[in-house]
C-alpha positions in Angstrom: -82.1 220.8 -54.9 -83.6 219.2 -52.0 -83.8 215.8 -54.0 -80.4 216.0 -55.0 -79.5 216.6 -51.6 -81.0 213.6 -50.0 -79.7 211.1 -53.3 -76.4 212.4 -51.8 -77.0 211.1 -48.2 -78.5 208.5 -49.0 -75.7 207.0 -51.3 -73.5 208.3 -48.4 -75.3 206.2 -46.2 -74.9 203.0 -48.4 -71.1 203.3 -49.1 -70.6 203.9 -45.9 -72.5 200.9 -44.4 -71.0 198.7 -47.6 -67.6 199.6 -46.5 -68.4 199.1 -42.8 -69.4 195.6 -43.7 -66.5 194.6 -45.3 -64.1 196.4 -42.4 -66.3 194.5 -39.9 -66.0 191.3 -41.8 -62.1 191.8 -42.4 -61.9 192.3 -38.4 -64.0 189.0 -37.8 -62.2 186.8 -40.3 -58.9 187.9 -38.8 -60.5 187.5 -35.1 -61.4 184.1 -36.0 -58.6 182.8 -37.7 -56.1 184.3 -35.0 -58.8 182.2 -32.2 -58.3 179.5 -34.6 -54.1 179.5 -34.9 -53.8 179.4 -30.8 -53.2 175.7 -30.1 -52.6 174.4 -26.5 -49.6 171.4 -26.5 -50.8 168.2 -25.7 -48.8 166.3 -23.2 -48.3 162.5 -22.8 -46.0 161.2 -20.4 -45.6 158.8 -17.6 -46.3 160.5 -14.1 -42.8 161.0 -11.8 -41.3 163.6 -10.0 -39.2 164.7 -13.2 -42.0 165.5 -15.0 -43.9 167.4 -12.6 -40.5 169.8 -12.5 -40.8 169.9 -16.1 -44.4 170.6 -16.8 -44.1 173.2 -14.3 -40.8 175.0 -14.9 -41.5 174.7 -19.0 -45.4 176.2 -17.9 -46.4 173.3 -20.8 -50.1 173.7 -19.6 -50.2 177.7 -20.5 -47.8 177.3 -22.9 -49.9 178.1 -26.0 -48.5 178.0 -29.6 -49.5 181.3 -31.6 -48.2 181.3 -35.1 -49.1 184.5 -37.0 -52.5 184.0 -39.2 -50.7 183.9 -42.5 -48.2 181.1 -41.0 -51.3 178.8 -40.2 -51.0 176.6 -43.1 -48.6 173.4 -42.5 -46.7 174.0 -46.0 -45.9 177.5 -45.3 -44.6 176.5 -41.4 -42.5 173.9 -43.4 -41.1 176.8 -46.0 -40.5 179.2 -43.2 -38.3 177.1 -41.4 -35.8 176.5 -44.0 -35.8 180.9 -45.1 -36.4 182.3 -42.4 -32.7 182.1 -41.0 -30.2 184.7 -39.2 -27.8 185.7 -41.8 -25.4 187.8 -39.2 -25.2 184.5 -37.3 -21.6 183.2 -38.7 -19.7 179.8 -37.6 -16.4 178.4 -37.3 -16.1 175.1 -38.9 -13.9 172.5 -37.3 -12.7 169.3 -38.8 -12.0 166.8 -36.2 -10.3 163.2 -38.2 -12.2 160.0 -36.4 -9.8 156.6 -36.0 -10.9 155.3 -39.0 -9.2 158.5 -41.0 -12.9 159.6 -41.7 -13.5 163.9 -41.0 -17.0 164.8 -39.8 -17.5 168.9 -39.5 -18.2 170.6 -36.1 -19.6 174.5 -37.0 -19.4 176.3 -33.6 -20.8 180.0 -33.4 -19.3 183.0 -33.4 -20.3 186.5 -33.0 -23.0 186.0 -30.6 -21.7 186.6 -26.5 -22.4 183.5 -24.2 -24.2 183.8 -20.9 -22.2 182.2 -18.6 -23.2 179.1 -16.6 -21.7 178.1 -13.3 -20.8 174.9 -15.3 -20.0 174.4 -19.2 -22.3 173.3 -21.5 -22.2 172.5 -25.0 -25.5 172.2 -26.7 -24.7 169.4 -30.0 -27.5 170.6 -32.4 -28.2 167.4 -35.0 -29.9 168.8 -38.2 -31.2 166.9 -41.4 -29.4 165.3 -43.4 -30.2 168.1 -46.1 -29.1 171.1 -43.6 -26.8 172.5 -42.1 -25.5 175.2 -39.6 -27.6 177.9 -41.8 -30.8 176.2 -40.8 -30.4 176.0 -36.9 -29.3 179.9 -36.9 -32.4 180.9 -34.7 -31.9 177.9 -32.5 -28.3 178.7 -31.9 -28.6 182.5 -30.9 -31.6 181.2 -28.1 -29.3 178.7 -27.2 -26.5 181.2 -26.6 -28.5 183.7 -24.8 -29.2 180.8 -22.2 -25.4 179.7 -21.5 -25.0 176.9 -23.9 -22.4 176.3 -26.2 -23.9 175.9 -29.4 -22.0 173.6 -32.0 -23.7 171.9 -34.8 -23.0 168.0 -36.0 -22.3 167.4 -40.1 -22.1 164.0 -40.6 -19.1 162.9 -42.7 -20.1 164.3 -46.5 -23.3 166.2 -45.4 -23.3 169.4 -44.0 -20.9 170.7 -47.2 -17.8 168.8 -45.6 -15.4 167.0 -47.3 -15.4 163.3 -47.6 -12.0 161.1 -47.1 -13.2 157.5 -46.9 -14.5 155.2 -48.7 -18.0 155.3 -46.7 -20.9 157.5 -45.5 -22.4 157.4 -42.4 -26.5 155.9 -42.6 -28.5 157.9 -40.0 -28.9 155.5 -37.7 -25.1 154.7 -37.5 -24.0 156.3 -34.0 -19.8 155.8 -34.2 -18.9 159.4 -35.4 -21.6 160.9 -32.8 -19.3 158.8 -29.9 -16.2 160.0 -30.8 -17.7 163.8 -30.9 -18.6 163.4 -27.5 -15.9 162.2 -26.3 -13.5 164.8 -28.2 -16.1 167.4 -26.5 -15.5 166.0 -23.1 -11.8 166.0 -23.2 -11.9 169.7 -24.7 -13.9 171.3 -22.1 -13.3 169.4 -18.6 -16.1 168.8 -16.6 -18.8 170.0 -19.5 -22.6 169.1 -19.7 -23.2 167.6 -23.0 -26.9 168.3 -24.5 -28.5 167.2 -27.9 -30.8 168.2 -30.0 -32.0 166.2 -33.2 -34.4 168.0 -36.0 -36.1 166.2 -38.7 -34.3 163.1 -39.9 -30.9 164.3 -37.2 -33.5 162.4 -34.3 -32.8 159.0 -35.7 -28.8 159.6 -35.9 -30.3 160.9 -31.9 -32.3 158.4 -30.8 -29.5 155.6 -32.0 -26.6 157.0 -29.9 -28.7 157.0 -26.5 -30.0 153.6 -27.3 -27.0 152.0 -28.2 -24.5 153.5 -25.3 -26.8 154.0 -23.0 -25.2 155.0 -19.7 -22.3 155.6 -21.1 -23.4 157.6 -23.6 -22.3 161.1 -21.7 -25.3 163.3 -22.5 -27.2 165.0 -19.7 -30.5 166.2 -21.7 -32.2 165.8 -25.4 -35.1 166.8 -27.3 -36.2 165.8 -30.7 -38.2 167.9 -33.0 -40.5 166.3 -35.2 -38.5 163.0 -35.1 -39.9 160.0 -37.6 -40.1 157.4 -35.2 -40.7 154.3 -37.7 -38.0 155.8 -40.8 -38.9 152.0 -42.2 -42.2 152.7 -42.8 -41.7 156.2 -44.0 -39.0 155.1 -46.7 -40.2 151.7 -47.4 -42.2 153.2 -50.1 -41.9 155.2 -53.2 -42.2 159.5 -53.4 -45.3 160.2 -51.9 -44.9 164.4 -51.6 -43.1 167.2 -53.1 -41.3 167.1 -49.4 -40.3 163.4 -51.0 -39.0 164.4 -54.2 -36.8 167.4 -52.9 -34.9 165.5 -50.2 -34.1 162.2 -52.6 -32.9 165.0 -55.2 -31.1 166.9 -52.5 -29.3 163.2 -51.3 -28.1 162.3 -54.6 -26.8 165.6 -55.2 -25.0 165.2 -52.1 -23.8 161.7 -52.8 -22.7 162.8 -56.3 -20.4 165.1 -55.2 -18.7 162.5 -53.0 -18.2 160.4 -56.4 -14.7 160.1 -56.5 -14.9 158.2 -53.1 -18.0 156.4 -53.9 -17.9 155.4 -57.0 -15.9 152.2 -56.1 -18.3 151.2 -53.5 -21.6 151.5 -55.8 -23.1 152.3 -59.4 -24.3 155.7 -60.0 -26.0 155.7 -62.6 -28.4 153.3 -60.8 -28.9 155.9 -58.3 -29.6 158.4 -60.4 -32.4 156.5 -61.9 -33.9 155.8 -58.7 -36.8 157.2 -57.3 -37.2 155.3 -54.2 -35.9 155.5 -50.8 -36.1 152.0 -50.7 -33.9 151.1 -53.6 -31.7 154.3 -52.9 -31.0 152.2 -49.4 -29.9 149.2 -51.1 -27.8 151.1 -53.5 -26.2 153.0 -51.0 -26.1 151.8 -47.3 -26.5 148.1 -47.6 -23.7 147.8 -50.2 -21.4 150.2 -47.7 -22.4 148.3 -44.8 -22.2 144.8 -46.6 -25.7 143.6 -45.9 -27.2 141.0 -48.0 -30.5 142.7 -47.8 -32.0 146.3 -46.9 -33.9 144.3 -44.6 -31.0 143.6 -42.5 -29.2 147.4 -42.6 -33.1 148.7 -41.2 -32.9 146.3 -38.6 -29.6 146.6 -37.4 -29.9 150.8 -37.9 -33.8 151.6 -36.6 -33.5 154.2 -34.5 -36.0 152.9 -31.4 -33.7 149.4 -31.7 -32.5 150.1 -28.1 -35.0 152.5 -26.9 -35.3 150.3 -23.7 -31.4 151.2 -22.8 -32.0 155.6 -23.2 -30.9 156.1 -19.9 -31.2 160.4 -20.9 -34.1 162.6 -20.6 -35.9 162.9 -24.0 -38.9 165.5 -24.9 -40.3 164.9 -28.2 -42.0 168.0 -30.1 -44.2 166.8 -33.2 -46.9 169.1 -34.9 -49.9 166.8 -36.3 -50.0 168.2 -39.5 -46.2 167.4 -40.8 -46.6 167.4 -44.0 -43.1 164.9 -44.5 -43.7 162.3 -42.4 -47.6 161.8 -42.5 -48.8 158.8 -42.2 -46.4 158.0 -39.7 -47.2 156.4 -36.0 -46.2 158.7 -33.4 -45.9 156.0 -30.2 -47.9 157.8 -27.7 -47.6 154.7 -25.3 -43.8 154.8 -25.8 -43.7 158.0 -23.5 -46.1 156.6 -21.0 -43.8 153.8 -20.0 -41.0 155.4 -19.3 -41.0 158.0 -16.6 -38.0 160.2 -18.3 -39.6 160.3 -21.7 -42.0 163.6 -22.4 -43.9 163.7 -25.8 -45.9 167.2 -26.5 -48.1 167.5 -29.6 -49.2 170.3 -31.5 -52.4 170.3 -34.0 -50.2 172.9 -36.1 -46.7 173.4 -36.9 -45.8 171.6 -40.1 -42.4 169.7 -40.5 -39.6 171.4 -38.4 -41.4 174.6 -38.3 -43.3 175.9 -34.8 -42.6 179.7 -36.6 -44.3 182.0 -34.1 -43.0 184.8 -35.9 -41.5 184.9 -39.2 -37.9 185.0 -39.0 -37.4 184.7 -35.2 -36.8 181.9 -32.5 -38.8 178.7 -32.9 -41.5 177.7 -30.2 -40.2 174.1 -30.6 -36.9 175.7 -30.2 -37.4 177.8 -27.5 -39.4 175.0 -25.8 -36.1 172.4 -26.2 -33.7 174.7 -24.5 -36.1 175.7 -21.6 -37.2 171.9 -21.2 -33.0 171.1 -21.0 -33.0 173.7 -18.8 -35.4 172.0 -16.5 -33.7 168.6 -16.6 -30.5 170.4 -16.0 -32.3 172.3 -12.8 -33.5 169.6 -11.3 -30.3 167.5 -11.7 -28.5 170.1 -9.9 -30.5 170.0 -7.2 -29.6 166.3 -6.0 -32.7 164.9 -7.6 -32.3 161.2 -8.9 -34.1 160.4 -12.1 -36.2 156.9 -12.9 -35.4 155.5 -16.3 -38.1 152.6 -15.5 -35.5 150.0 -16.1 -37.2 146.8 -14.9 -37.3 142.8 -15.6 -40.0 143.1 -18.5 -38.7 145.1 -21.8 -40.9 147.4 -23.8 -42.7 145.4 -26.9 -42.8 149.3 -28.3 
């Protein structure tokens, strides 16, 4: 009996210290790979008295980036972002006709109660070509909840709008985005225009500042994970899944503008296509008239006039992006001029940033507090540099 009796505590003894082990190790895995998913930003930016406000207002050297430990991976961030949206969020589309008879789509949201500012501002949200309002749902409500007027951009044909011309706007093409801001401008007196650009929406971003520069009416912008070089990401064949979903989600969206296309370019060659290359000279340089794709990237590349962005930029890209690896991100761009601010994150994936799953961004939250900042210290008499001088950037 006694025998029996001490088998018993002794096999007590070793399930007990078997499943001890494997709760301890559970614990220390989590432990570490919750130490491992809390990145600090990196910062690079040319010293002035804007970004002092900034870095201190946004807290950027606390500011610490904790995604959950199952939404470490840089696939999953990318995923998250796109399903991870506010259903109860709802918007009321507006189709405002441009001179040339062409109709871009303006989703403004509803439902949500606006803080209200001492002065109006609109917040113009520029997604991906391959979103839309349902994507930016998160952003929007933050945006809200902080005064701004949240409306989001569709580019003529994208976005689910309806397409009345004979052409289709290439993302670096900036007319529609002028006339928008101007409509804005003569709808609410006296407003405070704002931008923000996701994914490929920074290039249609970054080509509007460049190209009006002064006059181009915006008070604040941030870009999250912008593809600064688009030439050398598209220049070559499909390289990712990422790659192969966006080309089939742009010739889905081109082939349901066919009736008004169809004259301008051959579909079947786009639908055997499986470049972004050749899809360019199929497409833009035929609707721009450019003898060469060479020509239609020069004339459209985003950074063309980045020595003219006469606006406050703050870049957010994750060093992981899955979509546009490979590409340069020009550190040395943001450390020549004083009213550029680039943060970097060793996590985050393409668009994504998710802290939590199915919340606010903390590249979202992060853009609205950092035009926040810009707004501050506008408002409180402070002039901003722009480093315009003699010698141009070689950037």
């Amino acid at each position: 009996m006694r025998y029996l009796f001490r088998n018993f505590n002794l096999t007590v003894v070793v399930v007990f210290i078997f499943f001890g082990f494997i709760i301890a190790s559970l614990l220390l895995y989590i432990y570490e790979v919750r130490r491992r998913t809390s990145f600090f930003p990196k910062m690079h930016f040319k010293e002035s008295s804007l970004t002092i406000h900034i870095l201190k207002s946004c807290r950027l050297t606390s500011r610490q980036f904790r995604p959950s430990w199952y939404l470490s991976n840089r696939h999953i961030q990318t995923i998250s972002s796109y399903l991870g949206t506010d259903r109860s969020i709802e918007f009321d589309r507006e189709y405002l006709q441009l001179r040339d008879r062409g109709v871009v789509a303006l989703d403004w949201m509803l439902n949500v109660p606006v803080y209200k500012r001492k002065r109006c501002t609109v917040l113009i949200i520029l997604p991906g070509l391959t979103s839309g309002a349902s994507n930016v749902t998160h952003l929007c409500k933050y945006a809200a909840s902080k005064g701004y007027r949240p409306v989001v951009f569709n580019p003529r044909g994208f976005g689910d709008s309806i397409l009345t011309t004979h052409k289709i706007l290439a993302p670096g093409d900036p007319q529609d985005l002028k006339q928008v801001v101007k409509y804005i401008h003569g709808r609410y007196p006296k407003v405070l225009v704002t931008l923000i650009g996701i994914g490929t929406g920074c290039c249609l971003q970054l080509s509007y500042l460049g190209e009006y520069g002064s006059s181009a009416k915006i008070s604040a912008g941030a870009c999250i994970s912008p593809c600064f070089d688009p030439v050398e990401r598209f220049s070559r064949g499909i390289r990712s899944v990422y790659d192969l979903l966006y080309i089939i989600k742009l010739k889905i969206t081109l082939g349901s503008h066919s009736k008004h296309l169809e004259k301008c370019f051959h579909f079947n060659e786009l639908l055997k296509c499986w470049s972004f290359r050749v899809l360019d000279e199929i497409v833009y340089s035929k609707l721009y008239k450019f003898s060469n794709i060479e020509e239609f990237w020069d004339r459209y590349h985003p950074l063309r006039d980045v020595d003219e962005i006469a606006v406050p930029l703050l870049f957010i890209n994750s060093l992981d992006d899955p979509f546009n690896t490979g590409s340069n991100i020009p550190y040395d761009m943001c450390k020549y001029y004083p009213h550029f601010l680039m943060v970097t994150t060793e996590r985050g994936g393409h668009c994504g940033f998710v802290d939590r799953f199915g919340d606010v961004s903390w590249a979202d939250k992060l853009a609205v507090d950092y035009l926040d900042s810009v707004l501050e210290f506008t408002n409180k008499g402070h002039s901003i540099n722009y480093g315009k001088c003699v010698a141009r950037s070689t950037i």
